[in-house]
MILOLUM-336470 format. One record per residue (C-alpha): z, x, y; residue number from 1. Coordinates in Angstrom, 2 decimals. Layout:
<rs>
      c3      c1      c2  nr
       Z       X       Y NUM
...
</rs>
This chain:
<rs>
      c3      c1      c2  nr
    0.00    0.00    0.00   1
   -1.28    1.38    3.18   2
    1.88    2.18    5.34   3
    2.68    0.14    8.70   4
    2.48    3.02   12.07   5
    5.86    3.34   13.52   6
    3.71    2.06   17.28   7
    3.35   -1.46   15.41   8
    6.75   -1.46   14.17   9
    8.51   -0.71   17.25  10
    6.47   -3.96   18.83  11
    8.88   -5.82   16.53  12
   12.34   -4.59   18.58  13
   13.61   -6.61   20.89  14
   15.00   -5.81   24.52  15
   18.25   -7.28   23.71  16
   18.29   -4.36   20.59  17
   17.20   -1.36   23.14  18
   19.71   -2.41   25.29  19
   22.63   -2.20   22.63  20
   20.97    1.05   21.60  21
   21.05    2.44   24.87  22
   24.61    1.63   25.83  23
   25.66    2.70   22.90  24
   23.74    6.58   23.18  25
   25.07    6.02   26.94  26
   29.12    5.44   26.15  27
   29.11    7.26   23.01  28
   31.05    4.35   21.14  29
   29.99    0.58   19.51  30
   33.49   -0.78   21.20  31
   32.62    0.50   24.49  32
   28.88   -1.22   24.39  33
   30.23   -4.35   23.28  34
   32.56   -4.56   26.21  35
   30.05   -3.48   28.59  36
   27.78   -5.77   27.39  37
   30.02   -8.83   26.36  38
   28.88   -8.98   22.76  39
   31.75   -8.56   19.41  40
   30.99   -5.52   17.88  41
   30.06   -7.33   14.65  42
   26.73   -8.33   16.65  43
   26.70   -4.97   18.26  44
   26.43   -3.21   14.57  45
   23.69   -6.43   13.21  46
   21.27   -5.24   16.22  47
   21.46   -1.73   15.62  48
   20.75   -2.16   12.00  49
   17.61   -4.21   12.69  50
   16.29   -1.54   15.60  51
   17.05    0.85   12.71  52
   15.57   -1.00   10.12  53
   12.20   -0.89   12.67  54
   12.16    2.23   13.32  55
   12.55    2.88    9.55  56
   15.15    6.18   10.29  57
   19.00    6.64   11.42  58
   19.13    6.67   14.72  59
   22.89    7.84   14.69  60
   25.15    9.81   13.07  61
   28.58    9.97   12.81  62
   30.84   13.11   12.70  63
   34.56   12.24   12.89  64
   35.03    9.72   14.72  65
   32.66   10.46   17.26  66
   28.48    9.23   16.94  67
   25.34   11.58   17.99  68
   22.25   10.85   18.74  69
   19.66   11.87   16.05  70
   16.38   13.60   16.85  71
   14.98   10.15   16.49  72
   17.67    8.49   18.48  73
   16.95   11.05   21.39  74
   13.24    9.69   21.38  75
   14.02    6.56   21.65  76
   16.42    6.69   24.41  77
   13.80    8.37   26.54  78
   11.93    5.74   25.74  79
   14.12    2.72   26.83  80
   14.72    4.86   30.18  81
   10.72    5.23   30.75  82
   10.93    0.94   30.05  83
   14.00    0.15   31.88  84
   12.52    2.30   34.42  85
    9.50    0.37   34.22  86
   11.15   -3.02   34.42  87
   13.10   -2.05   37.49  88
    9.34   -1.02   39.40  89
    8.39   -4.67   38.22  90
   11.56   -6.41   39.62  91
   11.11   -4.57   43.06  92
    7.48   -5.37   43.42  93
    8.03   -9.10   42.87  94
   10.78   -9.17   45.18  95
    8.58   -7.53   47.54  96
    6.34  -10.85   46.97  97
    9.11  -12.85   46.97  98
   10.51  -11.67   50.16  99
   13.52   -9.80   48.84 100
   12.86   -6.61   50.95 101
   14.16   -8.38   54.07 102
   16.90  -10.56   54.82 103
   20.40  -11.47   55.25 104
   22.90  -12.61   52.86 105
   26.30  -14.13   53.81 106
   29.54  -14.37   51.33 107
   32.79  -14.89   51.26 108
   35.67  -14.36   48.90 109
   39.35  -14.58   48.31 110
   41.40  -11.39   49.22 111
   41.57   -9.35   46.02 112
   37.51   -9.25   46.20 113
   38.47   -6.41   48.77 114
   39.23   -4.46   45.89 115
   35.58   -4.66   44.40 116
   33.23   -6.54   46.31 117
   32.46   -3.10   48.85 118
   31.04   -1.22   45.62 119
   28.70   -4.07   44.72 120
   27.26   -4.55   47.82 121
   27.08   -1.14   48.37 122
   25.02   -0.94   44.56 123
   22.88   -4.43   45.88 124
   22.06   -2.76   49.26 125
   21.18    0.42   47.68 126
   18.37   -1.65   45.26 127
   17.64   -3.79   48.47 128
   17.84   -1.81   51.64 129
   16.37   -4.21   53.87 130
   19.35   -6.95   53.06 131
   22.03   -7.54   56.04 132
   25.15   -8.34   54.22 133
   28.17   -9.63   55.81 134
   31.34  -10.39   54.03 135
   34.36  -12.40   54.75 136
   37.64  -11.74   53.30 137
   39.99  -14.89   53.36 138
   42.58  -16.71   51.38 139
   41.37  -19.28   49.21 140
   42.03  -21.94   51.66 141
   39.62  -20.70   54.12 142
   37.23  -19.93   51.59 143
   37.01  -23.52   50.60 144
   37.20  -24.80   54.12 145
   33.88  -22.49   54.46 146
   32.83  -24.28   50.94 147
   32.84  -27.55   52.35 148
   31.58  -26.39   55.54 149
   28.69  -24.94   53.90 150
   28.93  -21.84   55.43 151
   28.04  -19.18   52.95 152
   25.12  -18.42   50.64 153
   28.08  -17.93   47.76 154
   32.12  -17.80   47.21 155
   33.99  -16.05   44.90 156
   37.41  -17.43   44.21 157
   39.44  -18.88   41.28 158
   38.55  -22.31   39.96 159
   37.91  -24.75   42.09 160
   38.82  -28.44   41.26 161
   36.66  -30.91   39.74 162
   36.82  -32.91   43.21 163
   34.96  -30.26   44.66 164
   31.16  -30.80   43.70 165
   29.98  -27.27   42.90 166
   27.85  -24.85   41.00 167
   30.64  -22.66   38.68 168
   29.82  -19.46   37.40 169
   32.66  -17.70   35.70 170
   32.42  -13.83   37.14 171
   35.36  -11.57   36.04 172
   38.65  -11.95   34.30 173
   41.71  -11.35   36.30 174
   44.87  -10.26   35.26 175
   47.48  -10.82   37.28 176
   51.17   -8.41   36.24 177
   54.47   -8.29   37.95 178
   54.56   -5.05   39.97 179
   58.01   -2.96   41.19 180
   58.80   -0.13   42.45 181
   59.33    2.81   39.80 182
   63.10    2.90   39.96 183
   63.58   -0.74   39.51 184
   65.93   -1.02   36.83 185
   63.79   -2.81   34.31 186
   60.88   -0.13   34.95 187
   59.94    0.99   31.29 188
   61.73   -2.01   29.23 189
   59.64   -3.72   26.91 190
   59.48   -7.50   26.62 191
   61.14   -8.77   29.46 192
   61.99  -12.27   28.63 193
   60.21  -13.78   32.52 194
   63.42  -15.81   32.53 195
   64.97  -12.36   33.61 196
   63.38  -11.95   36.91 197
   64.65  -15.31   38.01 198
   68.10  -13.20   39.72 199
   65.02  -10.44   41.19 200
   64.03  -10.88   45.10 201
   60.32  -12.19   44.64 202
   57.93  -11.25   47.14 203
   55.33  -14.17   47.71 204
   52.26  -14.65   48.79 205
   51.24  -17.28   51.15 206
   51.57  -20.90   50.38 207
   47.52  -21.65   49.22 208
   46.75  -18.31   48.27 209
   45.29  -18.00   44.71 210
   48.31  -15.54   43.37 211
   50.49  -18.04   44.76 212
   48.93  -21.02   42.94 213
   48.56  -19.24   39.57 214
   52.60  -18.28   40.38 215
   53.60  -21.77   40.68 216
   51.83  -23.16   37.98 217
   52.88  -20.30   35.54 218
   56.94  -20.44   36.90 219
   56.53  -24.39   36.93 220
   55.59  -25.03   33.56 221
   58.75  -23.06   32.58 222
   60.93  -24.63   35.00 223
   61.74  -21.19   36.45 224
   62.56  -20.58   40.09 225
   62.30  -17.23   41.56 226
   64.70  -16.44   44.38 227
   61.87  -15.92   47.09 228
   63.11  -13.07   49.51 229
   59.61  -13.40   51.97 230
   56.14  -14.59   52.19 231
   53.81  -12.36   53.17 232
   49.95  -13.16   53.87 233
   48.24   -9.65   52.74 234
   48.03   -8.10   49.07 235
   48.68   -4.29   51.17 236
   51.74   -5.81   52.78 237
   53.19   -7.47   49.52 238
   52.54   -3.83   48.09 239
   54.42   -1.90   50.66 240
   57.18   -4.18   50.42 241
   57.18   -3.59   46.70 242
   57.50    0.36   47.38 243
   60.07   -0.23   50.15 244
   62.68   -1.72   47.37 245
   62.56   -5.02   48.73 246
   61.78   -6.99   45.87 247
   58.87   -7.87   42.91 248
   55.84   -9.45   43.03 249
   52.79  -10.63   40.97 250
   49.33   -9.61   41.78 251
   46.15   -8.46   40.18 252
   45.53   -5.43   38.67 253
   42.52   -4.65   40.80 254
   44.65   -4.49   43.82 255
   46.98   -1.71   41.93 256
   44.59    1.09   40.97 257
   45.14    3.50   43.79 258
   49.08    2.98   43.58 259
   49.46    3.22   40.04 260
   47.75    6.09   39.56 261
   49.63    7.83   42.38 262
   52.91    6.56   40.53 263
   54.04    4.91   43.75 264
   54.21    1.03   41.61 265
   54.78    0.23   38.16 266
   53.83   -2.80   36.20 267
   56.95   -4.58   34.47 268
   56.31   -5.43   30.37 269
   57.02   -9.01   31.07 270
   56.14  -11.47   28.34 271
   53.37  -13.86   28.70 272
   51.72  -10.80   31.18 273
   49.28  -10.12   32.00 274
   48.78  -13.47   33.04 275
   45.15  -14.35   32.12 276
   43.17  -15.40   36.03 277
   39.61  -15.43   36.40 278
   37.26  -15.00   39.09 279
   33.89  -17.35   39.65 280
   31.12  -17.70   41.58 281
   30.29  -20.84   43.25 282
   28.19  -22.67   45.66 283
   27.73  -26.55   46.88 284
   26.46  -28.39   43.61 285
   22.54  -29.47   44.32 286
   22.04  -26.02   46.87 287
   18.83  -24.54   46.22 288
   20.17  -20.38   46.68 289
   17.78  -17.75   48.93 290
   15.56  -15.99   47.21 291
   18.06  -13.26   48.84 292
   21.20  -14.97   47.45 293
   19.31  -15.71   44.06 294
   18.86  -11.90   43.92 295
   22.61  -10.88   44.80 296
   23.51  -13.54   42.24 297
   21.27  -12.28   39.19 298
   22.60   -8.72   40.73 299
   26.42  -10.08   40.32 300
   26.17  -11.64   36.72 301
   23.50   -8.29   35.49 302
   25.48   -4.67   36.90 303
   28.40   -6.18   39.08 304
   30.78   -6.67   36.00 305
   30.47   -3.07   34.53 306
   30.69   -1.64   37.83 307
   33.45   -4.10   38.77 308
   35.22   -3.04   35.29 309
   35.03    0.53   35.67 310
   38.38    0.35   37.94 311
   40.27   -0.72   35.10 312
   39.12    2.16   32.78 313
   42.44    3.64   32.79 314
   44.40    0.27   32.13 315
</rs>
């Protein structure tokens, strides 16, 4: 039987199957691509073994625990760049037709997006030079009141309720953790009942602020009541507090990086924490998007998780 040539086999991959293979040869590690690329690793390993299967030889070996690229494998990954590379040409010269090389794009978002939102912007206005982005950073009250106002091309903010007519777009998980300063006497215990912080100063946020909300429900369902030693209306203000010895608070790790790295905060090992949050996108339900806001969208859902996640290596 006359043999099939590897150029009419390879027709039969799939882009789904490059890109596992290529964030896999990229992070070194099945886990990692299935993270980056929200997939179990079960259907991480099932498209590998059909690119493999395709190609018709290993494309990876493993020594240890660590995997290398084979001399195949290297091929291949030069060619899903030289594609990718390819694709991303394409995308540019439609939005050129489209009329994605100019414009201006308005957002706004809650005040932890401070924390990520700069970097992709900064990514989107790199890909799209000629788009005027402005940005406002408010609590979620003011971001709805801009919702309803129709204001904004999109919001970013917590879950909005079902009164609210609007397109929803889960974004980003959000984990919010109770933060002290690192002499606090319950810095390094493990499974602090959350009942124990209820004799703790509490540092609050705002009355209609998402932490707050996500506070109230999570102490109300327990019937806990924190003694609440001040409100304070900025995540950098709630933090320096925190370092002063005033009290505890609850925020998201996002906000945290910088200071726990520096060893200036620690996160308490309080039970039911981190306490599962979630970012989404939304806009007025029925709103035909920009082709410039249809672009930042695609560009939110495509690259601005992973580079979003990258913060949170460490943790």
């Amino acid at each position: 039987m006359k043999e099939v040539p590897l150029m009419a086999k390879i027709k039969n991959a799939t882009f789904r199957q490059l890109q596992v293979f290529e964030s896999i040869a990229r992070n070194g590690s099945f886990t990692a691509a299935a993270n980056e690329l929200y997939l179990t690793q079960p259907t991480i390993s099932v498209q590998i073994k059909k690119l493999t299967d395709v190609v018709g030889m290993p494309l990876f070996e493993q020594m240890g625990k660590k995997i290398y690229l084979t001399m195949v494998g290297k091929r291949l990954l030069e060619t899903c760049h030289s594609v990718f590379q390819s694709l991303d040409n394409f995308e540019m010269n439609v939005a050129d037709i489209k009329g994605i090389k100019e414009g201006t794009l308005k957002l706004s978002g809650v005040t932890t997006v401070e924390y990520f939102a700069p970097r992709i912007i900064g990514g989107f206005c790199k890909k799209y030079p000629g788009i005027k982005v402005s940005l406002e950073v408010i609590n979620r009250r003011m971001v709805l009141d801009r919702l309803k106002s129709n204001l904004d091309d999109i919001y970013i903010c917590g879950k909005v309720s079902p009164d609210l007519k609007v397109d929803d777009t889960l974004f980003l998980e959000n984990p919010l953790v109770i933060l002290a300063e690192p002499n606090h006497p319950l810095a390094g215990e493990k499974n602090i009942p959350i009942e124990a912080l209820e004799n703790e100063q509490f540092i609050m946020r705002e009355e209609g602020c998402g932490t707050y909300l996500a506070l109230d429900k999570l102490t109300g369902d327990k019937g806990i009541h924190f003694k609440s030693s001040m409100e304070l209306g900025s995540n950098e203000a709630i933090k320096q507090a925190v370092m002063s010895g005033l009290g505890i608070s609850m925020l998201s790790l996002y906000a945290l990086t910088h200071e726990l790295q520096a060893g200036e905060l620690v996160i308490l090992d309080v039970e039911g924490f981190p306490y599962e949050d979630a970012w989404h996108i939304i806009y007025p339900s029925g709103k035909k998007l920009s082709v410039v806001a249809q672009a930042f969208f695609d560009y939110l859902l495509l690259e601005g998780r992973s580079l979003t996640q990258e913060n949170l290596a460490a943790y």
